[in-house]
C-alpha positions as CSV (number, residue, x, y, z in Angstrom):
1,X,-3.0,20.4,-10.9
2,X,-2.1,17.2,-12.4
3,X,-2.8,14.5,-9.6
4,X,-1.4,11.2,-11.7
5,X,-0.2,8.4,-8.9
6,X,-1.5,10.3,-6.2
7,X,-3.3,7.7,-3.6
8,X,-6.9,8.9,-2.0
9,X,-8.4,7.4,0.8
10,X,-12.4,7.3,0.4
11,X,-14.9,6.6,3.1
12,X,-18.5,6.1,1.8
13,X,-21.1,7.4,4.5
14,X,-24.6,8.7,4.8
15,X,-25.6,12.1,3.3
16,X,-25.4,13.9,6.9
17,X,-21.7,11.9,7.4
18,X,-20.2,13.9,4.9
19,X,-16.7,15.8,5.4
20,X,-15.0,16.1,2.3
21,X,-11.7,17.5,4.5
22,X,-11.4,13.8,5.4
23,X,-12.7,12.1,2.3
24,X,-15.4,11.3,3.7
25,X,-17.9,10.9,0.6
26,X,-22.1,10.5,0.3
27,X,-23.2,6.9,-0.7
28,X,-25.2,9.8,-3.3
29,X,-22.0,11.0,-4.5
30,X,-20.5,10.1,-8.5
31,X,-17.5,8.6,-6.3
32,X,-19.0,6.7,-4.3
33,X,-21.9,5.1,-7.0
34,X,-18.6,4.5,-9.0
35,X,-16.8,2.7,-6.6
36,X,-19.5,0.5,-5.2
37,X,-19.4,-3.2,-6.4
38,X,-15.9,-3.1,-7.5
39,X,-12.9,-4.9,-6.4
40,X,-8.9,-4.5,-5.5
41,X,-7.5,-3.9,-8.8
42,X,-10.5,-2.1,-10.9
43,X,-10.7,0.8,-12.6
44,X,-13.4,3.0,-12.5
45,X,-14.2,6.0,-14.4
46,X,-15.8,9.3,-12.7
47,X,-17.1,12.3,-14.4
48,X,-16.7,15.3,-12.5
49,X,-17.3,19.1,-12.1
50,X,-13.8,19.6,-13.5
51,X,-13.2,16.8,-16.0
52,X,-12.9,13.1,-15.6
53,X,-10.7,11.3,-13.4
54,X,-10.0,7.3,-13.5
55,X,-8.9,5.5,-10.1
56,X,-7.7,2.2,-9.4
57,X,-8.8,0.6,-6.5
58,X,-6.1,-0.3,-4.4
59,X,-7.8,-1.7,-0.9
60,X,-11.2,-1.7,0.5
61,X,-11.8,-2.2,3.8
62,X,-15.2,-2.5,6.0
63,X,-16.0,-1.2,9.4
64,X,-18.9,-1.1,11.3
């Protein structure tokens, strides 16, 4: 489906952290190598299995 304005929360993690269900993504992952480095207000392209998809980033927080 057509998922235009729809807002995605992404947590980059290790390989074994993984859990897509959450959005949970591998620091290995297109998604994550797209959306390190940027900053609030970017917009980054990603190829994916089913086509490409373009987000803007919104907020980025850290935890530890």
């Amino acid at each position: 489906g057509d998922d235009a304005g729809e807002e995605r929360n992404y947590r980059i993690v290790g390989a074994d952290e993984t859990d897509a269900r959450q959005g949970w993504v591998s620091i290995d992952s297109p998604v994550a190598r797209a959306l390190l480095g940027k900053s609030v207000g970017d917009e980054v392209s990603v190829e994916l299995p089913d086509g490409g998809v373009v987000f803007e980033v919104l907020e980025i927080r850290y935890s530890t």
